[in-house]
N, C-alpha and C positions, 0 to 999 in steps of 0.2 A: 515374410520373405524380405528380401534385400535388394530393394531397388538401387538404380544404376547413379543416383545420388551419393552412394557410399564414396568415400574417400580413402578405405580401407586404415583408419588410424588406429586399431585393434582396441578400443573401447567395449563391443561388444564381446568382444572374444575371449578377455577375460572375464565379463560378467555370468557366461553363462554356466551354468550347475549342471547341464548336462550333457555337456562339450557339443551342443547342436550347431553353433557356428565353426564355421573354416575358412580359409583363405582360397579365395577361387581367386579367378585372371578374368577381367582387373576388381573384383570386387569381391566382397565375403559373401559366403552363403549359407543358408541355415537348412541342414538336414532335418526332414519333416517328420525322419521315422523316431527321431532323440528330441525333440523340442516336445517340451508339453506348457508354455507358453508361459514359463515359472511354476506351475499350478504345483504344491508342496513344497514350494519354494517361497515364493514372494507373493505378496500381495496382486501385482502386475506384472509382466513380461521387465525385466531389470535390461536386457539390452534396449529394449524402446526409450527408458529415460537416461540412459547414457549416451545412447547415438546425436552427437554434435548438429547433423544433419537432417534430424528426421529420415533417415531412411530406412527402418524397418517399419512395415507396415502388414494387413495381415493381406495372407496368400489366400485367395477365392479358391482357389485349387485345393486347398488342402481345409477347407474351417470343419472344425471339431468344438462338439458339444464339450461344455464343463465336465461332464460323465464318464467322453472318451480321454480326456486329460488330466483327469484323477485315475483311472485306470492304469492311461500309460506309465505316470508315473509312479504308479506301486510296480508295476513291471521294471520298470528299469534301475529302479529302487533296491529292488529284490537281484537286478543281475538279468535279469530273463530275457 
């Protein structure tokens, strides 16, 4: 998630590979159902080490095992 530290200076927004960030008011926010936290991607979440600010941190609401986010992302991979 993207806490209220954000500055919104679109760093993350273009790192992400599964277009899970957007532009909210006043700050970005990362849709939970497209994020699979890079996992077929990168090694790490790629907007965590481009954010200036440290403000993406992980959301308690939403934490997903390694399992569910190699899943997702063969789903979303595939289109589905």
């Amino acid at each position: 998630m993207i806490n209220d530290e954000c500055i919104a200076c679109d760093a993350c927004l273009e790192e992400c590979p599964n277009g899970a960030i957007m532009e909210g008011d006043p700050i970005y926010q990362i849709d939970p159902d497209f994020c699979t936290e890079c996992v077929g991607y990168y090694d790490e979440p790629s907007c965590v080490s481009v954010c200036p600010k440290d403000a993406i941190v992980p959301d308690p609401d939403n934490a997903e095992t390694l399992e569910e986010l190699k899943y997702k992302f063969e789903h979303l991979s595939k289109g589905e």
